[in-house]
N, CA, C and O of each residue as an XYZ file, in Angstrom:
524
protein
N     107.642     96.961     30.966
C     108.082     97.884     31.992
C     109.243     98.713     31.444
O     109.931     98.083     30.640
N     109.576     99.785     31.644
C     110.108    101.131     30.874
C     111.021    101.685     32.488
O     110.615    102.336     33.451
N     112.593    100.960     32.125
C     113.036    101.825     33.025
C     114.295    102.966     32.875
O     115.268    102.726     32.161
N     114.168    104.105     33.561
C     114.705    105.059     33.158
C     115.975    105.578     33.731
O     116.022    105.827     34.936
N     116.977    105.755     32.988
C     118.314    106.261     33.979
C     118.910    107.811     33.799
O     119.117    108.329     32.701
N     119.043    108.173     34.530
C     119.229    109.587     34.337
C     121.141    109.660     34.556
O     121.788    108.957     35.333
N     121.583    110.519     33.794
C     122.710    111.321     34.193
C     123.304    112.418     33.842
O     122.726    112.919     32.878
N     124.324    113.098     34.242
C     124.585    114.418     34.002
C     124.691    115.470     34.960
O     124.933    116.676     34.914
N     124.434    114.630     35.840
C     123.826    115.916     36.973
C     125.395    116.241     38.002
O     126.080    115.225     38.117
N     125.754    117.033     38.445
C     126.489    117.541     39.140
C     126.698    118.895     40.256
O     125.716    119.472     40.722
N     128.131    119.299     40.601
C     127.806    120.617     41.326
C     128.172    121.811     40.162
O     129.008    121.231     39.470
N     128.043    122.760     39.757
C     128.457    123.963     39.008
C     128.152    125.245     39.238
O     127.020    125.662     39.482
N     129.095    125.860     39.170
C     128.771    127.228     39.645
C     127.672    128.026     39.263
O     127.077    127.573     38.286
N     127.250    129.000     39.696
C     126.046    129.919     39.572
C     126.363    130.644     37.779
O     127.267    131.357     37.341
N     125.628    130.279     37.396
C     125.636    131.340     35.623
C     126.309    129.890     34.394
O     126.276    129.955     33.165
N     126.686    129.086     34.966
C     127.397    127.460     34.700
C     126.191    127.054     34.076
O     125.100    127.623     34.096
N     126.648    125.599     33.311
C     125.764    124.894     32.267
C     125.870    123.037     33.074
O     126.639    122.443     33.830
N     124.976    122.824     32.554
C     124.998    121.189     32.678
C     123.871    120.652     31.858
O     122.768    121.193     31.773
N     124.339    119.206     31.077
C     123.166    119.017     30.368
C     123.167    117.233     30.799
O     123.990    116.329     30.941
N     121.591    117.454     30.891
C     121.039    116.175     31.632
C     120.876    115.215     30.205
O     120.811    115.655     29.057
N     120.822    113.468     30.721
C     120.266    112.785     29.767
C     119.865    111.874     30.677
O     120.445    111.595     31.726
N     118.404    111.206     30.064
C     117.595    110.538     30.307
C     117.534    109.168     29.405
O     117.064    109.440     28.300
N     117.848    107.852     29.532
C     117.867    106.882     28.670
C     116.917    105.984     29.200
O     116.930    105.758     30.410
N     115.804    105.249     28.195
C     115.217    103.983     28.461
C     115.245    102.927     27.827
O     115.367    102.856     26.604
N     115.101    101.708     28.823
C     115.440    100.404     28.350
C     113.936     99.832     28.672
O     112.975    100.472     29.100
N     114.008     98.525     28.361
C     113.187     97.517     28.739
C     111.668     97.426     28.326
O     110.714     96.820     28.813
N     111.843     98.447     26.999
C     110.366     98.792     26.550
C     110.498     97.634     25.054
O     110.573     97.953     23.868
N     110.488     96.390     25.614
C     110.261     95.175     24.667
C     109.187     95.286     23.836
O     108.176     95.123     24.519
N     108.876     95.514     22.526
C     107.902     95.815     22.066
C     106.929     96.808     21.543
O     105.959     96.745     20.788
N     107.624     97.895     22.313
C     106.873     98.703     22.556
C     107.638    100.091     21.863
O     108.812    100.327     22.151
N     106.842    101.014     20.895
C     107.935    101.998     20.534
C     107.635    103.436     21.735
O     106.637    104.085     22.048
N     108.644    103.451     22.014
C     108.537    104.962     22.755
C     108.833    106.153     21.896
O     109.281    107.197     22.368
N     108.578    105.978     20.642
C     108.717    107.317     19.344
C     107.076    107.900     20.052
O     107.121    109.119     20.214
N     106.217    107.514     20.322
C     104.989    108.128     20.294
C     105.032    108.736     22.389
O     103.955    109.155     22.815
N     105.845    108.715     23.066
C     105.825    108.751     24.199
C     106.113    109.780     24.887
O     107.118    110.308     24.412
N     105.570    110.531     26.116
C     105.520    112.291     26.500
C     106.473    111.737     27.070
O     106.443    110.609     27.563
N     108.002    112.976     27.037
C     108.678    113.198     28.637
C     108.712    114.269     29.083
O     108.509    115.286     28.420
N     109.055    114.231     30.657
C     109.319    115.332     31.118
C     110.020    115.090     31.906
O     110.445    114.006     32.307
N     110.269    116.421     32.299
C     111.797    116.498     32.991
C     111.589    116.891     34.746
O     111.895    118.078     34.863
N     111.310    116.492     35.682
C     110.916    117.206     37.130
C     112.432    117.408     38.097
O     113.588    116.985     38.093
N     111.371    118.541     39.059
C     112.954    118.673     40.019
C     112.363    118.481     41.697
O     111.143    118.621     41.791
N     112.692    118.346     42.278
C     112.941    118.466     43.673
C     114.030    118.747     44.495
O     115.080    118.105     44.472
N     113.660    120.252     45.647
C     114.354    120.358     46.397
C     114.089    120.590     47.825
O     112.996    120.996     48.220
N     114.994    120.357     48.532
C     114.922    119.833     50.090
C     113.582    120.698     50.470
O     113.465    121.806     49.946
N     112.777    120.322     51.181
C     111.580    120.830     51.762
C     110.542    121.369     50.963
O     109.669    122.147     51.350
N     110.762    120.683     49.272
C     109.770    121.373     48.640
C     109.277    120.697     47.547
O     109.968    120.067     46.747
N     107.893    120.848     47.507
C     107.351    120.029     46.366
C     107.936    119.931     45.147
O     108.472    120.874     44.564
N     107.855    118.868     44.762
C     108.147    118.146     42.883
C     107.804    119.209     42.467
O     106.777    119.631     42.999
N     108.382    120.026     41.490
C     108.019    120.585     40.368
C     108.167    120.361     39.057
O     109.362    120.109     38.900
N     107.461    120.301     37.757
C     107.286    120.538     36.688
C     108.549    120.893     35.839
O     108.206    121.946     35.301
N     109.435    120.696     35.543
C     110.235    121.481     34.715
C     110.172    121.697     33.097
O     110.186    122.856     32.682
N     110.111    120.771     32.312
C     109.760    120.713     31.225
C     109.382    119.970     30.411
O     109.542    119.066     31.230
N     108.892    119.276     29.255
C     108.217    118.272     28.720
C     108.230    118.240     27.504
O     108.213    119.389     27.063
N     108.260    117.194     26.424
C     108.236    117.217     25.563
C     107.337    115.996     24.546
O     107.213    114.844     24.963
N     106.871    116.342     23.464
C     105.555    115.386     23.147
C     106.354    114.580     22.409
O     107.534    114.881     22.229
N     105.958    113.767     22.035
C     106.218    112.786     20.604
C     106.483    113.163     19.895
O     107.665    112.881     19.696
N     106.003    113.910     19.020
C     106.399    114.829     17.760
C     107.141    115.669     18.034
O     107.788    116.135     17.097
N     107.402    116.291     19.577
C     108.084    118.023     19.669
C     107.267    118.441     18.855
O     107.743    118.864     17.801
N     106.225    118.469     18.974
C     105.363    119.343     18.264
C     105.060    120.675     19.625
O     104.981    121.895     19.478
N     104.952    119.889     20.825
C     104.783    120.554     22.156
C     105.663    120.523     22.703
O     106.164    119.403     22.611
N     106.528    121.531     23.619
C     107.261    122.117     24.587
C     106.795    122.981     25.372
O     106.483    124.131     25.062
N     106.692    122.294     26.834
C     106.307    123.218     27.867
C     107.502    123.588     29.072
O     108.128    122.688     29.632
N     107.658    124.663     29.296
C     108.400    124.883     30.226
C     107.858    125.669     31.448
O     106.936    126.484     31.432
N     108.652    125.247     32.580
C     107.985    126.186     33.546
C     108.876    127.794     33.175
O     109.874    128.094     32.520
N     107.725    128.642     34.120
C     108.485    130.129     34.522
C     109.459    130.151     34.708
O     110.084    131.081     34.198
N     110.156    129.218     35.492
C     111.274    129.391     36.049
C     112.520    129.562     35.619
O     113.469    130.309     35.859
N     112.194    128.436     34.737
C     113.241    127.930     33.610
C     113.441    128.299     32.093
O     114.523    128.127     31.531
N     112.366    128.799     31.484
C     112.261    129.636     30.496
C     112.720    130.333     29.759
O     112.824    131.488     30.174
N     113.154    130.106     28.546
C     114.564    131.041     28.424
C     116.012    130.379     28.327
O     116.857    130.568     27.452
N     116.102    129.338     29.741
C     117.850    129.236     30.173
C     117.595    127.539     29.542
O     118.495    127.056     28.854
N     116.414    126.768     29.812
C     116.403    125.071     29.728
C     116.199    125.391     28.326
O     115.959    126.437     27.723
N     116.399    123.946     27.919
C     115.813    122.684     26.351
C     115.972    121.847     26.401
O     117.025    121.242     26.602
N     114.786    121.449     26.202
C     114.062    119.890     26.136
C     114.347    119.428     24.929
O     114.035    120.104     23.949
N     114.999    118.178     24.781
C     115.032    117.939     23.364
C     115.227    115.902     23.263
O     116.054    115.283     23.933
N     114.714    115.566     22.749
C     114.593    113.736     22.487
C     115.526    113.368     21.435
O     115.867    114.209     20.602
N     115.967    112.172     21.410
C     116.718    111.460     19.958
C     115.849    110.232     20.360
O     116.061    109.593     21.390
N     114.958    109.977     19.566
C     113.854    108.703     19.609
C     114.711    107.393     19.236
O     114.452    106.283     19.702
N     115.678    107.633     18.413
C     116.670    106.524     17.842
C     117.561    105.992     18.974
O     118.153    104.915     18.906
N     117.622    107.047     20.292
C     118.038    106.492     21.433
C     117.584    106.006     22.033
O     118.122    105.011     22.519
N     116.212    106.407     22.422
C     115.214    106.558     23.780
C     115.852    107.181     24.390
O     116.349    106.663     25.390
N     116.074    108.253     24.152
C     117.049    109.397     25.208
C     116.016    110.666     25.436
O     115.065    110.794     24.665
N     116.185    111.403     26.287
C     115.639    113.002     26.291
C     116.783    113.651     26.773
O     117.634    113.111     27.480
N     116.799    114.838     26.379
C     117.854    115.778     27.139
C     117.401    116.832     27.840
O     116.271    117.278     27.642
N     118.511    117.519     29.041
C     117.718    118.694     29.173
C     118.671    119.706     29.515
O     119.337    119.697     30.550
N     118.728    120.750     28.445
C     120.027    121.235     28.399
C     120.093    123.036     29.411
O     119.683    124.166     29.144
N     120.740    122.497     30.439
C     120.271    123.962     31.356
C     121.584    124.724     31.245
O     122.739    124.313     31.139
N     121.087    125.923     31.298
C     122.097    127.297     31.093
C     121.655    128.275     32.075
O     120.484    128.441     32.418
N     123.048    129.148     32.663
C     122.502    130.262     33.147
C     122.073    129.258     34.485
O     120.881    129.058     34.722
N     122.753    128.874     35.018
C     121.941    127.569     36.058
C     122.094    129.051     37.532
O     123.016    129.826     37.786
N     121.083    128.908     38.004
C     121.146    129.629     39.581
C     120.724    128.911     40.156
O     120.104    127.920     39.771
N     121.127    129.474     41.967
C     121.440    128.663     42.996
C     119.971    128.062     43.502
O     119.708    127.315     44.444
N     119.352    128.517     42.774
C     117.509    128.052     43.454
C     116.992    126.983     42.353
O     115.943    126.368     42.542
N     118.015    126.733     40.848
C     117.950    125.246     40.354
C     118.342    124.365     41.521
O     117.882    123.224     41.489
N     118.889    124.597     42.249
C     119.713    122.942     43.122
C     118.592    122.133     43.047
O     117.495    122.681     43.161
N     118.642    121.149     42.907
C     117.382    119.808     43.485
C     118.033    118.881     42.876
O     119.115    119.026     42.307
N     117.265    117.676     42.990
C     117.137    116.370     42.743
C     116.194    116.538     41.348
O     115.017    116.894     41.280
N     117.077    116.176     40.310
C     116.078    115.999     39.032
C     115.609    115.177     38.295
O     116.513    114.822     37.539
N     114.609    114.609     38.052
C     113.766    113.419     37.730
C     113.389    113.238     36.197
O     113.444    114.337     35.644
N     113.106    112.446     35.518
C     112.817    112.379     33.931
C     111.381    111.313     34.555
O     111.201    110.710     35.613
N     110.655    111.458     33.439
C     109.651    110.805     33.674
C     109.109    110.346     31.982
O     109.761    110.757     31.022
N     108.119    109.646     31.824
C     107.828    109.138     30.811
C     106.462    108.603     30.567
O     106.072    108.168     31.650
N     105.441    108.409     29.546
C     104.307    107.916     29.640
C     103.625    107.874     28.548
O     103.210    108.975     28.185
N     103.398    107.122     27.989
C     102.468    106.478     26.763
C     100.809    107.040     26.659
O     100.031    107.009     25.705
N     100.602    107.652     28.316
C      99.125    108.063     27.655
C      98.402    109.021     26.725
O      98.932    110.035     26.270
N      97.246    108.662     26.491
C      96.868    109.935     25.523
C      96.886    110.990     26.027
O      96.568    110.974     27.216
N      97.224    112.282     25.460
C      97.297    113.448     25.969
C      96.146    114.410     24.857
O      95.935    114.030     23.706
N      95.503    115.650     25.436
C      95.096    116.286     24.873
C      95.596    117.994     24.700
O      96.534    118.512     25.306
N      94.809    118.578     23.840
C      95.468    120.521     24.158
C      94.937    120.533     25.691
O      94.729    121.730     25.889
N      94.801    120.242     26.184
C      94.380    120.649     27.657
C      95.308    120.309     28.687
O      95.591    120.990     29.673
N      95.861    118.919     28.288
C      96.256    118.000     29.230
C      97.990    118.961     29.984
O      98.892    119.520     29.360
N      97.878    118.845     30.872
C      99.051    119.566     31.846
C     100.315    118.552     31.709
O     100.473    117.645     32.527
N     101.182    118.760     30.650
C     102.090    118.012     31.295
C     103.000    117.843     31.882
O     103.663    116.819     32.045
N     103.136    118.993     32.314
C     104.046    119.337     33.950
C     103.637    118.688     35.179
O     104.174    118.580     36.281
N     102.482    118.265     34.665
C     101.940    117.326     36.311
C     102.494    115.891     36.161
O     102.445    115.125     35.198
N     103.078    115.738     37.492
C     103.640    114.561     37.331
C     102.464    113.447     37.109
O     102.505    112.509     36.314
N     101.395    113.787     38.016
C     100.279    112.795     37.542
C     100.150    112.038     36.113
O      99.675    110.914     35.949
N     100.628    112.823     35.202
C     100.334    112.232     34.003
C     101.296    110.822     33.654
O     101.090    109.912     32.850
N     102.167    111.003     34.394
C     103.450    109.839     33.766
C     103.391    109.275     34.990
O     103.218    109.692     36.135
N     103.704    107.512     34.127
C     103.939    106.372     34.555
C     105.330    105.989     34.830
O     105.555    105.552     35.959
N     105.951    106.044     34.298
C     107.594    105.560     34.706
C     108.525    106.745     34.978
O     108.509    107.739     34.251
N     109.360    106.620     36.067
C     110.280    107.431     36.399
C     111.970    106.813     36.637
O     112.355    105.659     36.828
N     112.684    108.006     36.541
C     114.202    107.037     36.968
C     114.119    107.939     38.706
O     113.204    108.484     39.323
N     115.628    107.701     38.988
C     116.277    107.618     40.410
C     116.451    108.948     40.833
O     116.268    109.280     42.005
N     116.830    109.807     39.858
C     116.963    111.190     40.047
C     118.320    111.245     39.885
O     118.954    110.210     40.091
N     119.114    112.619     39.435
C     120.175    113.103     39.516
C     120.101    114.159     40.313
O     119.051    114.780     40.476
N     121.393    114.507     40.976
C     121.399    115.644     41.963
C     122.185    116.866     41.120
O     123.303    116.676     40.640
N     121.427    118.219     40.987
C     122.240    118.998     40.326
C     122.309    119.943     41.543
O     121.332    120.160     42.260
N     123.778    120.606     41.768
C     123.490    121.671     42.978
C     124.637    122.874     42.039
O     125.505    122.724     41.179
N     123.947    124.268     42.902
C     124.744    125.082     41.658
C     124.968    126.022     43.170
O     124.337    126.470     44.127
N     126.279    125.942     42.613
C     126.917    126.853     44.242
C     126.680    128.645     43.601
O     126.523    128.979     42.426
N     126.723    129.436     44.685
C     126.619    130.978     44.308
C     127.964    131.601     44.384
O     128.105    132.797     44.128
């Protein structure tokens, strides 16, 4: 079992930076060098979204529209860490932001902005970015 803690998250002003980290424990056995993350958000009255992801290799980086440009996704496998380094933060980032994680096979097809794909998640951090 693979559990995940998130922190970093805070309030910061509009055009402000904050950079998230994601750490996992409890993967006895098991290497998470070969393992997808991604990064999700939620805010009040609105579906989970997708934010960004990153493969095993970083061979793949997906980002949403939204974020494009201002986020980076980036892993230290020697940690079990992911990061997610946001810039340029505006007031329609606010949410609850989630890291997620998952060992399955993935293909060129496979979406991995959908949370569907991942198995383990942490608690969420709250990032809110005042205007």
């Amino acid at each position: 079992q693979v559990q995940l803690v998130e922190s970093g998250g805070g309030l910061v002003q509009s055009g402000g930076s904050l950079r998230l980290s994601c750490a996992a424990s409890g993967a006895s056995g098991v290497s998470l060098d070969y393992y997808v993350w991604g990064w999700f958000r939620q805010a009040p009255g609105k579906e989970r979204e997708g934010v960004s992801s990153i493969s095993s290799s970083e061979g793949r980086l997906d980002y949403a529209d939204s974020v494009r440009g201002r986020f980076t996704i980036s892993r230290d496998n020697t940690k079990n860490t992911v990061y997610l380094e946001m810039n340029d933060l505006k007031p329609e980032d606010t949410a609850v932001y989630y890291c997620a994680t998952t060992g399955r096979v993935w293909y060129s097809g496979s979406d991995l902005l959908d949370g569907e794909m991942y198995d383990y998640w942490g608690q969420g951090t709250q990032v809110t970015v005042s205007s």
